[in-house]
C-alpha positions as CSV (number, residue, x, y, z in Angstrom):
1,X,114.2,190.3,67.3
2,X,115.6,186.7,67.4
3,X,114.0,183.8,69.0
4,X,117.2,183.6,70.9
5,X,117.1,187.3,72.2
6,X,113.6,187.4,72.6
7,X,114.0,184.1,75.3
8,X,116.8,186.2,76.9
9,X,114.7,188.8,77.6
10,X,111.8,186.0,78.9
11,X,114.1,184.7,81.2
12,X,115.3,187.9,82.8
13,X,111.5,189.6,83.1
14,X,111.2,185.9,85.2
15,X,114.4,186.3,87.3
16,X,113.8,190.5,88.2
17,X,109.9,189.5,89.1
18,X,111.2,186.7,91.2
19,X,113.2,188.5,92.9
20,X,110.7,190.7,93.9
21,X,106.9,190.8,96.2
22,X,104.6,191.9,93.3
23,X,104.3,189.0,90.5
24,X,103.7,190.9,87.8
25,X,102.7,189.5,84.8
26,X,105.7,188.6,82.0
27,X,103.9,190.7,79.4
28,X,104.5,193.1,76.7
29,X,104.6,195.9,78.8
30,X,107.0,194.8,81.4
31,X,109.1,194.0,78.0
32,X,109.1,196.9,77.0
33,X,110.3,199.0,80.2
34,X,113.0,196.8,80.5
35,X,114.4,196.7,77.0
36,X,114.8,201.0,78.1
37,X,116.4,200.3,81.4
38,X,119.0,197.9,80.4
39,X,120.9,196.4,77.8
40,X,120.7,192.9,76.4
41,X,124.4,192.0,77.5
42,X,122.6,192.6,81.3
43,X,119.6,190.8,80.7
44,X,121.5,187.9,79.9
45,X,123.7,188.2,82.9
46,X,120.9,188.7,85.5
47,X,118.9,185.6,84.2
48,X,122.4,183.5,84.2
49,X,123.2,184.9,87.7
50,X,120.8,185.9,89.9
51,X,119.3,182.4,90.8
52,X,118.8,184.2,94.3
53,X,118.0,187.4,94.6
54,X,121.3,188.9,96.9
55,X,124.2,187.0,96.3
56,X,127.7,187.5,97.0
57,X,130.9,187.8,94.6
58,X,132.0,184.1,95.1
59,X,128.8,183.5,94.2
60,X,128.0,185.1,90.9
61,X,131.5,184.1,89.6
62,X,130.6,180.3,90.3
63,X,127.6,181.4,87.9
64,X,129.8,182.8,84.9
65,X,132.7,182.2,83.1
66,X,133.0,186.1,82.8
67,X,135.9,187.4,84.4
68,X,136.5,189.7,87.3
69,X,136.5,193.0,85.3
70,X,133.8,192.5,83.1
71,X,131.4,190.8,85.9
72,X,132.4,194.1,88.4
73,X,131.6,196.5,84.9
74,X,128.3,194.7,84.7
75,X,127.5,195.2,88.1
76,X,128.3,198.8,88.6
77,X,126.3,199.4,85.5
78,X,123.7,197.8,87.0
79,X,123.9,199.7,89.8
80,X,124.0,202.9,88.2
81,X,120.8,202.2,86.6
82,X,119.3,200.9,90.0
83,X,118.2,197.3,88.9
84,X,121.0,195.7,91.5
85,X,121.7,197.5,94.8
86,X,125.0,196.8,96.4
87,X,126.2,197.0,100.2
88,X,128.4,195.6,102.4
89,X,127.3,192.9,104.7
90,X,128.5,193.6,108.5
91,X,127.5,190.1,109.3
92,X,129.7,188.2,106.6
93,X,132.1,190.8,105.7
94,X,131.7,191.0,102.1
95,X,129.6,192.8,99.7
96,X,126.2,192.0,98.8
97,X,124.5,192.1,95.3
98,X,120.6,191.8,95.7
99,X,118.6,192.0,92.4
100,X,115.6,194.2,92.5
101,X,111.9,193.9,91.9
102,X,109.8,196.3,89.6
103,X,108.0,197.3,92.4
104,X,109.3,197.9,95.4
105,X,112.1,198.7,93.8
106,X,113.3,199.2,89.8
107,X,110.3,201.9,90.3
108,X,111.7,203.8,93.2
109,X,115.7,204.1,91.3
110,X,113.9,205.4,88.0
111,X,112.7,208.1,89.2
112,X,114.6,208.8,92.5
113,X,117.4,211.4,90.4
114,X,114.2,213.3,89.1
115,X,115.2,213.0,85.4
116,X,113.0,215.0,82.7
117,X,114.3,213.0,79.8
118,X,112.5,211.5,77.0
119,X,113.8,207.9,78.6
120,X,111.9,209.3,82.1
121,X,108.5,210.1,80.2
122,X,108.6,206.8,78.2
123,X,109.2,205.0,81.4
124,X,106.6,206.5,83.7
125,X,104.0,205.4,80.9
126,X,105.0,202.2,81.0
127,X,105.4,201.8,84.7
128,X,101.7,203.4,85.1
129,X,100.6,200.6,82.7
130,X,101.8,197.5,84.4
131,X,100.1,198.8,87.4
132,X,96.8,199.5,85.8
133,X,96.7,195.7,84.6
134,X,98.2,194.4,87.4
135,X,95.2,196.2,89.0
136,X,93.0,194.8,86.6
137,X,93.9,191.5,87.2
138,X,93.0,191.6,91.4
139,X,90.1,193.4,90.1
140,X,89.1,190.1,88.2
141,X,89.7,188.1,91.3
142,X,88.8,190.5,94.2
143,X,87.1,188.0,95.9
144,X,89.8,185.5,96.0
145,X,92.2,188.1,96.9
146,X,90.1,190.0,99.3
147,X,89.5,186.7,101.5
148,X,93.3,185.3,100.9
149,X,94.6,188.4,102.1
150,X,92.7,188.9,104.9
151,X,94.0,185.3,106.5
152,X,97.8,186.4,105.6
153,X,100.1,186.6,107.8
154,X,101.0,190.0,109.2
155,X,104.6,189.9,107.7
156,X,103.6,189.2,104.0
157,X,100.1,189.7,101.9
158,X,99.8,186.8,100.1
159,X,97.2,187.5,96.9
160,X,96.8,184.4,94.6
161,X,96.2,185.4,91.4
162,X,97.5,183.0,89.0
163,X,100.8,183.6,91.2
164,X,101.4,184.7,94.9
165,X,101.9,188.6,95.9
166,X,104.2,188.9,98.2
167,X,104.2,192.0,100.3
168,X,106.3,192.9,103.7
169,X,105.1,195.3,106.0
170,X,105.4,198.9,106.2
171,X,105.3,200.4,109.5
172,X,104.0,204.1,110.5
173,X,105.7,205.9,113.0
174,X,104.8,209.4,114.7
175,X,107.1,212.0,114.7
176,X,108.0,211.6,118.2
177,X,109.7,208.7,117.9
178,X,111.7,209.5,114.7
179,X,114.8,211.4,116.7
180,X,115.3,208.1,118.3
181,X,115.2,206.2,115.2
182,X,118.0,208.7,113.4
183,X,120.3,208.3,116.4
184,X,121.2,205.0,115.9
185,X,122.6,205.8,112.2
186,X,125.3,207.8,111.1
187,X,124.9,208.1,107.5
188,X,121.8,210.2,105.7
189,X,120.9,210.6,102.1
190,X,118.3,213.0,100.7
191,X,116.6,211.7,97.4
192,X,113.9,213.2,94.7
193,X,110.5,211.2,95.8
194,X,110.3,209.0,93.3
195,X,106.9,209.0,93.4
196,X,105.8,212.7,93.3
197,X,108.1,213.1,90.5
198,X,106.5,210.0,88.7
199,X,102.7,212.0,89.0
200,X,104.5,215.2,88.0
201,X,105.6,213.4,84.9
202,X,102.0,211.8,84.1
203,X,101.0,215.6,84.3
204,X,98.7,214.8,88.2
205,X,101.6,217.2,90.2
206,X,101.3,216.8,94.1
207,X,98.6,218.3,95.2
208,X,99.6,218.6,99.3
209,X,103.2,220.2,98.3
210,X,105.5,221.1,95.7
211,X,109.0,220.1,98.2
212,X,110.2,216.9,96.3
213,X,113.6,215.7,98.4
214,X,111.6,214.5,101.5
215,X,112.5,210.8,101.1
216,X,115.6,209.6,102.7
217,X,117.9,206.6,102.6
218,X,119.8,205.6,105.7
219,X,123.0,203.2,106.6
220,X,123.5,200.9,104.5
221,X,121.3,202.1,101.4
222,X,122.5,205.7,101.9
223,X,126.1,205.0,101.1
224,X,124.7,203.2,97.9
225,X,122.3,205.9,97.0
226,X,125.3,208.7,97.5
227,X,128.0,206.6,95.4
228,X,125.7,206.0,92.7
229,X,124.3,209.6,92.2
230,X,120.7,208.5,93.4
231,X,120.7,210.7,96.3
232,X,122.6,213.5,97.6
233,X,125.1,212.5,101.7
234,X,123.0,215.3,104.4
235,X,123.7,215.9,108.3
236,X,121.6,214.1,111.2
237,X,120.1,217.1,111.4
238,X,119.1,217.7,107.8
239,X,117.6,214.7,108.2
240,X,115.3,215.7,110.9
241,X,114.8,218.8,109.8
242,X,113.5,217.2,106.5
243,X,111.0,215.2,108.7
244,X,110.2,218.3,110.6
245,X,108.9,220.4,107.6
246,X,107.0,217.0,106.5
247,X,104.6,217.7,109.0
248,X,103.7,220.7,108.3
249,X,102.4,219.8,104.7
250,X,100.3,217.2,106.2
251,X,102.7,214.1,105.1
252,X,102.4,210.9,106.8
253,X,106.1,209.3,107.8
254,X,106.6,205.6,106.8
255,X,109.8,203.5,107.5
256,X,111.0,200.6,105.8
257,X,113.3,197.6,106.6
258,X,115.8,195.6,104.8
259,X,113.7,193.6,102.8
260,X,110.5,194.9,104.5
261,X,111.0,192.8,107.7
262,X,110.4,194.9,110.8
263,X,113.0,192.8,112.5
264,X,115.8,194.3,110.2
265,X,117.5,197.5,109.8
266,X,115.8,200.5,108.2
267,X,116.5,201.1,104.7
268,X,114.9,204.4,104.3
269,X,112.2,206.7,105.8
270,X,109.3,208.1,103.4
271,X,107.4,211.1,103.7
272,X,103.8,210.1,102.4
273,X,100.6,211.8,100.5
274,X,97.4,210.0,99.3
275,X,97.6,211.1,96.4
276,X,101.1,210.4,94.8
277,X,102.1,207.9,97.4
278,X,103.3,204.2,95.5
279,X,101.9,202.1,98.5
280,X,98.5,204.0,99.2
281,X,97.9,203.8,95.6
282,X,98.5,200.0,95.5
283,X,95.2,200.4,97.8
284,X,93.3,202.9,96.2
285,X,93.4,201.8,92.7
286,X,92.5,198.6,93.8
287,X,95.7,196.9,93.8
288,X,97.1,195.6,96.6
289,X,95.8,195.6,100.3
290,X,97.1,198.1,102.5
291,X,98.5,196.2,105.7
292,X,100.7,198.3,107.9
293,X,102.2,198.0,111.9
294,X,101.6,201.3,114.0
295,X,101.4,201.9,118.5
296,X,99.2,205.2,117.9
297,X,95.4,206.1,117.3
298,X,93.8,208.8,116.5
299,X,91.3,209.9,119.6
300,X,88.6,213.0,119.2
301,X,87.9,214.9,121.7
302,X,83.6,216.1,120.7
303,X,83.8,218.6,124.0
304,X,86.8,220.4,121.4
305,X,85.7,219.7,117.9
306,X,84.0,222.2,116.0
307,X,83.2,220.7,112.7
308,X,85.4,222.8,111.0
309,X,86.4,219.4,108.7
310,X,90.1,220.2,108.7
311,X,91.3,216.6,109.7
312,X,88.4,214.9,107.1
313,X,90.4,217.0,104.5
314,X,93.9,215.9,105.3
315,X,93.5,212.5,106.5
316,X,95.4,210.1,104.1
317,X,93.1,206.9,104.7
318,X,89.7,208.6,104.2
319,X,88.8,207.2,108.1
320,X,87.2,210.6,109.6
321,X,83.7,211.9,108.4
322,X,81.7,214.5,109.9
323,X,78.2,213.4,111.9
324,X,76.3,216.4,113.2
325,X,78.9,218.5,112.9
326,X,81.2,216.5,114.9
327,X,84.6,214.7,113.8
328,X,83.8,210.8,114.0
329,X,86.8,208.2,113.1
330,X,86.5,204.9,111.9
331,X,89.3,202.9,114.4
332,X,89.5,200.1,111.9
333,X,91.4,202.4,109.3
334,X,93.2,204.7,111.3
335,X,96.9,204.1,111.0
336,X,97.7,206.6,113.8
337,X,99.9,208.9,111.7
338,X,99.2,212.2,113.3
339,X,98.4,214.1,110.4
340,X,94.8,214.6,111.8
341,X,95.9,215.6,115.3
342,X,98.8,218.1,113.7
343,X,96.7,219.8,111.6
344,X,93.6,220.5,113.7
345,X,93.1,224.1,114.5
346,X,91.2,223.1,117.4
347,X,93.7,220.8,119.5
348,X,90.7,218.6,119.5
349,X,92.3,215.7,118.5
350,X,94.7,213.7,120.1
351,X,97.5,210.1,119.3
352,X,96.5,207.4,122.3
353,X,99.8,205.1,122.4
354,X,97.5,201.6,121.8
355,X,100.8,199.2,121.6
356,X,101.5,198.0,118.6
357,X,98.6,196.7,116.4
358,X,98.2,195.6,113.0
359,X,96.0,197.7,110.6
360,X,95.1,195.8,107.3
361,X,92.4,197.0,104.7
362,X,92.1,194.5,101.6
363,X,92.5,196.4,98.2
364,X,89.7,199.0,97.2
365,X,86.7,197.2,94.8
366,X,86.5,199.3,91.9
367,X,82.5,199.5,90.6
């Protein structure tokens, strides 16, 4: 490779991690992935373009001499591919280009159409990898990050490690309230969970359920998702049907906003497990901090509980033990999901509505 092309590629690693929360590190392995997902021709147009990451048409054509056809063939291939997400702006009337991040992001379009190709299998390796150093390198500064993010602010998680990581807030909502939610959109997509389907392909299936289109995409991202074959267009009551069955396998709900700010529209509604779940494994592999908004905790009721260790089993935080045969809770890391409460045979547990509250748990030490 050139010095030329190999700058290009520089350049546009730096612009698609910009644009994202997560500074990952401009390595060999971020390369890599991204010399599979696009073509030179787009790396070169993304690090001539996207100074910002969403811009509008008048915009990127101030940024290239390209002309209209070719610029809107870039773009819709990059679309396709799920490195620039498109929609149209009800505020200003135009279309919106907004560059994505590896992760949130790049991650989630790779795998959302549940491909089985080689390109899929080379790509989950790689993606696995750049979180495994990106781990290693909190690791290396835990304490720095630990005490940093502890004093961020409740809408980003700011991690210093050689660069700042950026992360908005997620916020977990009990079924309950989810019918509300749904009835203030119109438009529903049902998409492959991107992450189950990236453990099934790093051979560690799901082991809470085998059901992999529990993730949807609403509004704005849904129209997206349906034109570019990510996801597939589904009824208002699909949609809650989808949620309904969730439960039942013991799956915590998560929504998330336009550009993870609670004060925005929701961009999509996941349907979470420990174990294959992109955000609680940011936390468990030691990471990223887990920092999340919920109204609910989880209350036992000892007069009820038998010890029969159900909820200890399901819960996705790890926050219930058993002491003398008794169900006990740690408040501190109880995001108020209901899992525990649905699942227990005994009704012994119950969600208390506490208002909404921050829960935030800095990133697990690995020994």
């Amino acid at each position: 490779m050139s010095e030329k092309s190999e700058k290009i590629w520089q350049k546009a690693a730096r612009t698609i991690v910009k644009a994202g929360y997560i500074p990952f590190p401009i390595n060999d392995t971020l390369l890599e992935l991204l010399k599979i997902l696009m073509t030179e021709e787009q790396a070169n147009f993304i690090h001539q373009v996207f100074k910002k990451a969403s811009l509008r048409m008048d915009q990127i054509k101030e940024r290239t001499d390209l002309d209209d056809a070719s610029i809107m063939k870039l773009l819709n291939d990059l679309m396709d591919g799920g490195i620039v997400v498109g929609s149209f702006s009800r505020t200003t009337g135009e279309d919106i280009y907004r560059l994505m991040g590896p992760f949130p992001g790049i991650f989630e379009y790779t795998f959302m159409r549940g491909g089985t190709t080689e390109k899929e299998k080379k790509l989950v390796v790689l993606f696995d990898k750049m979180f495994n150093e990106m781990a290693e390198v909190v690791q290396k500064n835990y304490d720095v990050v630990a005490k940093m993010s502890k004093d961020s602010p409740p809408i980003s998680r700011v991690v210093p490690v050689e660069e700042f990581i950026e992360v908005g807030q997620e916020e977990v909502i009990p079924r309950e309230e989810l019918s509300k939610i749904l009835e203030d959109y119109d438009i529903f997509a049902k998409t492959h969970c991107y992450c189950r389907h990236e453990k099934k392909l790093l051979n560690e299936p799901c082991k809470v359920t085998d059901e992999v289109y529990n993730c949807l995409l609403l509004d704005k991202s849904a129209n997206y998702a349906i034109e570019h074959k990510f996801g597939e267009k589904i009824s208002k009551e699909e949609a809650q049907k989808i949620l309904a069955e969730a439960e039942d396998y013991g799956l915590v709900h998560k929504i998330f906003h336009v550009h993870l700010n609670p004060e925005r529209e929701i961009e999509g509604i996941c349907s979470c497990c420990k174990c294959c779940c992109g955000i609680l494994g940011m936390y468990y592999r030691g990471m990223g901090p887990l920092h999340t908004i919920t109204s609910y905790l989880a209350k036992i009721n000892i007069d009820d509980c038998i010890g029969c260790g159900t909820c200890v089993e399901k819960c996705p935080m790890e926050t219930i033990e058993l002491v003398d045969a008794t169900a006990v809770i740690n408040e501190e890391k109880c995001i108020g999901c209901g899992v525990c409460a649905h699942h227990c045979p005994e009704k012994a547990i119950k969600l208390e509505r506490t208002g909404s509250r921050e829960v935030f748990l800095p990133p697990v030490k690995i020994s």
